[in-house]
C-alpha positions in Angstrom: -113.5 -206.9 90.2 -112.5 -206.2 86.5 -110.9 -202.8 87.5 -108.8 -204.9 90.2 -107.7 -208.1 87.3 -107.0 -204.7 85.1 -104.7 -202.8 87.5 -103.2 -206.0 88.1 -102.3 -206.6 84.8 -100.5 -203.2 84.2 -98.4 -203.9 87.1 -97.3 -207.2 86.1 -96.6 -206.8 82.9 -95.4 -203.2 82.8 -98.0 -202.4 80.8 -97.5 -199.1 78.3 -100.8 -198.7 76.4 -104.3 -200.0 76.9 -106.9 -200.0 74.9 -110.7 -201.2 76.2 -113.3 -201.8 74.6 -117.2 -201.9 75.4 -116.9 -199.9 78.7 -120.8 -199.7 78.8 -119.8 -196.1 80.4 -121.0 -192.8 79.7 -118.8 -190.6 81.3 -114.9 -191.6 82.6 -113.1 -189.4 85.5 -109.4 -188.9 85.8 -109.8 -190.6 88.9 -111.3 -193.5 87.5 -108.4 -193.9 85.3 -106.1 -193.4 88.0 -107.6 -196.1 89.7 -107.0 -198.7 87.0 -103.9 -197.6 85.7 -103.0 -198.1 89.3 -101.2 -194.1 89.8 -101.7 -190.8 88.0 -98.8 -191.5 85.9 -101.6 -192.0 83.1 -103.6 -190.0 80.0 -106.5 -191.4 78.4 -109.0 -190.9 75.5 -112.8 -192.2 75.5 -115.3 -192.7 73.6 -118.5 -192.9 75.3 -121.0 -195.7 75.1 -124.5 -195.4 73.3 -126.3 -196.7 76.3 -124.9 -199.7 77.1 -123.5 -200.2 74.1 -120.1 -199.9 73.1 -117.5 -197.4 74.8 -113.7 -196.8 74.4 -111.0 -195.8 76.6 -107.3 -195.7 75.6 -105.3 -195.4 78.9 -101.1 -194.9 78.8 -98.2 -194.3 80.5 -97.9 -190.4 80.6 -93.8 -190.6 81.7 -92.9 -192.8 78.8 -94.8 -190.2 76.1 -96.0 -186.8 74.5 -99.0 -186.7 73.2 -99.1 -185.1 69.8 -102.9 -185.2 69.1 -106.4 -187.1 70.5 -108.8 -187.6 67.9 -112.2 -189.2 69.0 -114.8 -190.0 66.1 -118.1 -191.9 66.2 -116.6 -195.8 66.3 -112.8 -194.9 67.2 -110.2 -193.5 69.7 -106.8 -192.4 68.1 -104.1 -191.0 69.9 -100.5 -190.1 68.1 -98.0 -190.3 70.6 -94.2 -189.2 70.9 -93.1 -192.6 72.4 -90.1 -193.7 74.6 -86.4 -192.4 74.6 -86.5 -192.3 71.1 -90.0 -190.3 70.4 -90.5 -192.3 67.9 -94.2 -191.1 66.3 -97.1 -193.5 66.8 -100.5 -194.1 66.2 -102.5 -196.3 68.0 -106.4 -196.6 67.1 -109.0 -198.3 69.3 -112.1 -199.1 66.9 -115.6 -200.7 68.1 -117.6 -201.8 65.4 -121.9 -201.9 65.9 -123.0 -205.1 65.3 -125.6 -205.1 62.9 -124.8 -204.3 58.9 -127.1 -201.3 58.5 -125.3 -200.0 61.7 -121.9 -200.5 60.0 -123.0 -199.1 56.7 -123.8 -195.8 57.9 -120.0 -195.5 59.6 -118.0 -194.2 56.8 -116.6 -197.2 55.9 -115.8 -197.5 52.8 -115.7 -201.2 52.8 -119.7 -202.1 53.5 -121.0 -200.0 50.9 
């Protein structure tokens, strides 16, 4: 049912990029994406859950961009894009954060030390 409110949202609103977080998934198929994004006219990024916690998946229009680079780390998605008529550069980041402190400690964030 989610998948369904999802494609129905990318219609309506024209979406362009969407990021989703805590997909409880460990593996995601082009299909699968195809299937929310509603066409093929998609690329995507993932991040794959620790069980079933967490997940990413960055999902966007592949007619309206070129992608430049994916990078996929241990708590993020990024994606630089070429975007629009324009190509203007973008980067767009997806970030899940682990609950607990210790968790968050261990990331690389420089912020929790």
């Amino acid at each position: 049912m989610k998948r369904k409110k999802l494609r129905e949202l990318i219609a309506q609103n024209n979406i362009e990029f969407l990021p989703i977080q805590e997909t409880k998934m460990e593996e995601i198929s082009n299909r699968f994406c195809w299937r929310i994004w509603g066409s093929d006219d998609c690329d995507w990024a993932f991040l794959p859950s620790e069980g079933n916690r967490g997940g990413l998946l960055s999902i966007w229009r592949k007619s309206s961009s070129y992608v430049i680079y994916k990078v996929v780390d241990e708590g993020f998605v990024g994606v630089c894009l070429e975007w629009g008529v324009l190509n203007h550069k973008c980067v767009i980041i997806n970030v899940y954060s682990k609950c607990d402190l210790e968790a968050k400690k261990g990331c690389g964030i420089g912020w929790w030390s």
